[in-house]
N, C-alpha and C positions, 0 to 999 in steps of 0.2 A: 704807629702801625702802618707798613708798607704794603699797602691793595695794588697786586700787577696786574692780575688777571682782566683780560679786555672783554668788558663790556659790549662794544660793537657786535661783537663774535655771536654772543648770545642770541641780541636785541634782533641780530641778521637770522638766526633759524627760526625765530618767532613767526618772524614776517614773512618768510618763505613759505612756512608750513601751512596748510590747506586742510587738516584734519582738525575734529574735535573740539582735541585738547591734546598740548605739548608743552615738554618740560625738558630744559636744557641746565645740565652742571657744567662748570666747568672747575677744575682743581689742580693744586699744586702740594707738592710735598716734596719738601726736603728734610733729610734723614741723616745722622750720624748713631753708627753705632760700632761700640767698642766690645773685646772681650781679654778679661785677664784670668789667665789659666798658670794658679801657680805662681803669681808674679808676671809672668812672662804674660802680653802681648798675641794673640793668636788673630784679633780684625781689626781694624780699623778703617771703616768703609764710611764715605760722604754718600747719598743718592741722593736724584733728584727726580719726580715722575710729573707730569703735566698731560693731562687729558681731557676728556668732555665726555658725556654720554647725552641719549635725545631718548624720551621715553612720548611715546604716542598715542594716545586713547582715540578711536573711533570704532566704536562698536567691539574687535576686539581690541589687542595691545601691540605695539612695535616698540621695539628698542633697538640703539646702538650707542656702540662707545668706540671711540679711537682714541691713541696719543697723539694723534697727528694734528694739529689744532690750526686749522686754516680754514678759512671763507669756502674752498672747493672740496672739502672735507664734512665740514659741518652741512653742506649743501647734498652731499652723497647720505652721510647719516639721518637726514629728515625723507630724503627720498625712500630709502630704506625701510626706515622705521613707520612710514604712511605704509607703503607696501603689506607690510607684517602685520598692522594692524587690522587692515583691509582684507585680508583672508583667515586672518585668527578666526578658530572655532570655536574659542570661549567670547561669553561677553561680558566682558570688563565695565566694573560702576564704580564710579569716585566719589565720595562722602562731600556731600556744598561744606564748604568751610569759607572764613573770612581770612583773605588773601593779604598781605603784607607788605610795606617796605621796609628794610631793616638792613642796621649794619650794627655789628656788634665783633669785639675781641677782647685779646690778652698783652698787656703790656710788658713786655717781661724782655730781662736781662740775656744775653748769649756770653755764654764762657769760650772762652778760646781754648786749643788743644793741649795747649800746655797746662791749663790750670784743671783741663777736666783728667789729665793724668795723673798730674799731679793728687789727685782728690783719690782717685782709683789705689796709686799704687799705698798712700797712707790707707786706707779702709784694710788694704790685701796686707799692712805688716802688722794691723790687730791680728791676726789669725796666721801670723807664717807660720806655724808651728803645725798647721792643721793643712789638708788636700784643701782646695778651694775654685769658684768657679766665681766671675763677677762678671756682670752683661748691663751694660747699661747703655740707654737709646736716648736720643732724643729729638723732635720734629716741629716740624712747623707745617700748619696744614693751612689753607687757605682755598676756600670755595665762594662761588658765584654760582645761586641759582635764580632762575626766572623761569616762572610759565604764561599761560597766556589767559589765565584767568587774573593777570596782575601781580601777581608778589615778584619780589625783587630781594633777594637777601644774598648777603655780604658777610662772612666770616672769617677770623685768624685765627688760630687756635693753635698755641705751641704748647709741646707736653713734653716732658721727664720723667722718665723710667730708670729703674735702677734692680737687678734681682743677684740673689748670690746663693749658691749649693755652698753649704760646707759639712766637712764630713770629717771625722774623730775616731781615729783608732785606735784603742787600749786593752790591750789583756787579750790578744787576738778577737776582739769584738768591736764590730765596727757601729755607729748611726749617726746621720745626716739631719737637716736639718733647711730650710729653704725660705727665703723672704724675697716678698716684694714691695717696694716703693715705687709711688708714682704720685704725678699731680700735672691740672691743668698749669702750667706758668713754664716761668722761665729757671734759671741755675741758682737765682738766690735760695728758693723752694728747699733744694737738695740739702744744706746743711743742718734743714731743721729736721730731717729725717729723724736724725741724731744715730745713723745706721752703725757706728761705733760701738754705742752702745749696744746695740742687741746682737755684736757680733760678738762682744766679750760675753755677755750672755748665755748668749748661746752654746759657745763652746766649752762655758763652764757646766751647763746643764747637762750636755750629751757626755761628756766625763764622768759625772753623777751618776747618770742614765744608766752607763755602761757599769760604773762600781756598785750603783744602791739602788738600781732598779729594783723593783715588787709584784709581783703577780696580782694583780687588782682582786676588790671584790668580786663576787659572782652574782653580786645584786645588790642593788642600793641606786641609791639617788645620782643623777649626774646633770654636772653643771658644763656647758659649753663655754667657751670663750668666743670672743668678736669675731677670730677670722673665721673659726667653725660654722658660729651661725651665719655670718656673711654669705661664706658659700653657699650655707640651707636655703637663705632665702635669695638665692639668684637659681640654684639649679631644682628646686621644691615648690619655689611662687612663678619666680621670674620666668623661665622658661613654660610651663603649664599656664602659663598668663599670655601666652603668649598668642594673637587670635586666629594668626595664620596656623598656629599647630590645630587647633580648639577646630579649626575645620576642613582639618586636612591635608592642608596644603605641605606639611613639611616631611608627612610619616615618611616618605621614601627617602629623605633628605639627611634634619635634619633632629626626626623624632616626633612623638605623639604627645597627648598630652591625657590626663584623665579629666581637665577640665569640658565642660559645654555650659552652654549658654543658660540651661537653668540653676547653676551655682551661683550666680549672679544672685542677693540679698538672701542666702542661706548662712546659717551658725557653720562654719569652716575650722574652726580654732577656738582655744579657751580665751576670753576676754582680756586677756593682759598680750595676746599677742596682734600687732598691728604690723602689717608689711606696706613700705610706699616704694615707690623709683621717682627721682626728681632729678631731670636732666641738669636745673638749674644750679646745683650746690657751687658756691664760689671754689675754684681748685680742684674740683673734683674731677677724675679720670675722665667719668665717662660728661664731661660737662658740653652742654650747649643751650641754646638759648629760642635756636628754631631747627626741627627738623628735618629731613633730606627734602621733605615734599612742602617746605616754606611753612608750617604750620608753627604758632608760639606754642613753646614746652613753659609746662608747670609741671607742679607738684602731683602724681599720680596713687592714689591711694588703694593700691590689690587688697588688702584685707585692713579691716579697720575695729579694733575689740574686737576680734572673731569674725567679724563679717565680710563675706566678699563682696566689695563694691564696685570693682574695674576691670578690666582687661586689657591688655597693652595693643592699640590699633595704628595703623595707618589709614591711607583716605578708600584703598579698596576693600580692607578686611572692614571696618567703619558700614561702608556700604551696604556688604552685605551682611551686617547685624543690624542695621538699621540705629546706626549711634553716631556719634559723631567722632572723629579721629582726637587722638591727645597724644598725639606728636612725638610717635615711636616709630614712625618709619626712619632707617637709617641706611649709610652705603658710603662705596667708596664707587668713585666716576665708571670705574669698567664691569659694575654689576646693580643691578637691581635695588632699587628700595623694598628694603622686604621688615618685618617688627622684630624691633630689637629694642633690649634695656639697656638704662644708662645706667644710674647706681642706685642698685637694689638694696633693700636694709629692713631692717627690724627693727622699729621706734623704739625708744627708750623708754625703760618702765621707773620701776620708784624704788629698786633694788639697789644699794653696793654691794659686792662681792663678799663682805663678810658680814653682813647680814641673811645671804644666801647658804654662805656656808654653815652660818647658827645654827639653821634647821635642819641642817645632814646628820642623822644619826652615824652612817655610812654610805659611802658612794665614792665619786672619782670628781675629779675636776680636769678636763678636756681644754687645754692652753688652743696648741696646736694639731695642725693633721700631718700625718708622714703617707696618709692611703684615703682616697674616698670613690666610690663609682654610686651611680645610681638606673634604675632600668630606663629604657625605651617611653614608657609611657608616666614617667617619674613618680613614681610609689614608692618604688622596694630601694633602700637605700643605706649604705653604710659606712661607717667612718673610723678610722683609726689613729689616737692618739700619741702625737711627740712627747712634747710636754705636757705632761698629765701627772697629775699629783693625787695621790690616796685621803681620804676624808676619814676623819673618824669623830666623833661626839663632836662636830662643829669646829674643826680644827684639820692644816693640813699634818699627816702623819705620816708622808713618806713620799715617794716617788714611785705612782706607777708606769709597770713597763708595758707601752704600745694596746689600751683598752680600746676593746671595739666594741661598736655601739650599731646593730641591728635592727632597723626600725624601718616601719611602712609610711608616708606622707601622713597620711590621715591621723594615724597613732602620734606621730612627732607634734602634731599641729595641738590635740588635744591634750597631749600630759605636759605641757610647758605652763606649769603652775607661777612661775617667774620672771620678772625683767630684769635686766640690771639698766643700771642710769649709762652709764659709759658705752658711748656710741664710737665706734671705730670705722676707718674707711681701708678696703684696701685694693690695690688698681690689679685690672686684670685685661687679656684680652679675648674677648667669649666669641667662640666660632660656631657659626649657623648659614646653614643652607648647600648648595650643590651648584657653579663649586663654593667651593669653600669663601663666606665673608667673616676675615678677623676685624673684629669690631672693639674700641676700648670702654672701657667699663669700671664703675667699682662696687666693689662687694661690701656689705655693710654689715655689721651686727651690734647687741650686747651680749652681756651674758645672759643666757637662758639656764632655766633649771627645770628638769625633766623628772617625776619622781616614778620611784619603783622599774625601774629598769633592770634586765639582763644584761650584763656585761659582761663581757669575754676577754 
């Protein structure tokens, strides 16, 4: 592992600075991203970004960032950010935590151009037959932070991204169909995808779709699959867990939340359902080890059998609930630490899938999504199925076409009478706040099973 970023640079705004408390990133990213359109070729971009930012606590908050990364820079940005502080009309409180030194990464391989083409354009002749979109990224991030209560932390962190649209016209009817792949490491990662496969998949499915689609029941039972619940539980827990929403701080931003702070050791959910976010998962998207504000990340537990036990904090939202942070502040150098999840999921129950299905008199089974939104203050929420398949006496019996499933937070939490054992991940990048910070992430689920539902 190659640590560039200097040190000195750092160690120098510490000692300069005269306020408080101060806290200095510095970071690197370099980026290759491709896209194939069709076959053909439409990006092929290298970037590279390097910056710092200086955040300030003395009574209120000062902040600054530049790319600019030099001694007369870093020296303007601490002046600045004292300044900012010093007239803020909020007052800003940070959570005591125990401070750190750390260094931590990712060992991992780099593919040359030729070989990640070559990899693109065999994925693009599974499907020539079909419209197609294929976008794949990948980075290497590397940060230095220290503040001046002591921590000192060191990270590399390279990641692999892969997504692809495909889309199948037959009988003048068309439907699409969309994946993502991703993982902390390097290019070896990529082959175990096994993205081949679910490209043949897929395209045999939405053929199907198109010839043997069915108009689903109008009631019965339904079972989710991983990516569906993954989503549920990063846009339904993760986000409403989130402690800057829970007090306001994001309504204008980046949304509310129905959560507050007396939900905290309340029944939430039927007993078989547990939500965690654990920054630490080895490979995992959203993986790290300490977060933006030097605190160590563990395992965080939002609901546990039904119960809600946590709330995702940093060391200001921490403060002012009177709790201590677990190391969900997150950022990139030219914005704010603000609470964000890493990879959110639904623990696994004692279910396989067709022990789930035994019990379906009737209902659907929910593969994939092609639609989901949900409201402002995350309640009202709905979802619409790709691959979805018709239930009948404990058995699949057909292919439903595109069921949607209408449900409120509260109600989803309680009629999930099911777990399945089969934990799946899958990489995202979740956007929050003003402006806008894309953050990486993964969504996690198993199968859930929901009974007595309206299905449309």
């Amino acid at each position: 592992m190659d640590f560039q970023l200097d040190e000195g640079l750092a160690e120098y705004g510490l000692n300069i600075c005269r306020a408080k408390y101060v806290e200095i990133r510095l970071e690197r990213r370099i980026r290759n991203d491709i896209m194939l359109v069709n076959g053909v070729m439409r990006d092929n971009n290298v970037t590279e970004n390097l910056g710092f930012s200086i955040r300030v606590v003395d009574g209120g908050m000062g902040f600054y960032f530049s790319n600019i990364v030099s001694r007369e820079e870093i020296k303007r940005g601490v002046e600045r950010a004292e300044k900012m502080a010093r007239i803020g009309s909020k007052k800003v409180g940070m959570s005591e935590e125990r401070m750190e030194e750390g260094k931590y990464g990712i060992k991992a391989r780099e593919a040359g151009m030729d070989e990640k083409m070559e990899y693109l354009h065999a994925m693009d002749a599974e499907v020539s037959d079909h419209s197609r979109i294929f976008s794949y990224t990948d980075e290497v991030v590397e940060k230095l932070y220290v503040n001046s209560e002591g921590s000192k932390i060191k990270s590399l962190i390279p990641r692999t991204y892969l997504y692809y649209l495909l889309t199948v016209s037959e009988e003048g009817k068309t439907e699409q169909m969309n994946r993502e792949f991703g993982n902390a490491g390097g290019w070896d990662a990529v082959k175990e995808w096994k993205v081949e496969e679910f490209l043949r998949h897929d395209a045999g499915f939405l053929s199907d779709l198109i010839k043997h689609g069915e108009k689903p029941p109008e009631r019965g039972d339904v079972i989710m699959g991983p990516q569906i619940t993954g989503l549920i539980a990063h846009e339904s827990c993760g986000h409403p867990f989130e402690a800057d929403r829970i007090l306001g701080r994001e309504a204008a931003q980046a949304g509310k939340s129905y959560a507050s702070p007396a939900l905290l050791g309340e029944e939430f959910a039927s007993e078989c359902v547990s939500v965690a976010d654990d920054p630490t998962i080895p490979g995992s998207y959203g993986y790290y080890l300490y977060d933006d504000e030097g605190i160590r990340a563990g395992k965080r537990m939002l609901i546990e059998k039904g119960i809600v036990r946590e709330f995702l904090h940093s060391r200001e939202t921490a403060y002012e609930m009177g709790c201590s942070s677990n190391a969900a502040a997150r950022t990139t150098y030219g914005k704010e630490p603000i609470v964000r999840m890493a990879n959110t999921y639904f623990m696994p129950g004692d279910y396989n899938i067709e022990e789930m299905m035994e019990e379906v008199k009737e209902g659907v089974y929910m593969v994939t999504f092609m639609e989901w939104n949900i409201d402002d203050m995350r309640i009202n929420q709905k979802y619409v199925g790709e691959e979805a398949y018709i239930i009948k006496n404990g058995e699949v019996a057909g292919i439903a076409r595109h069921p949607a499933i209408e449900i409120s937070t509260f109600d989803f939490y309680r009629k999930v009478d099911a777990a399945g054992k089969n934990l799946e991940f899958y990489p995202a990048t979740c956007g929050k706040g003003d402006p806008m910070q894309g953050i990486e992430v993964s969504t996690g689920g198993v199968d859930l099973r929901l009974r007595d539902m309206v299905i449309k």
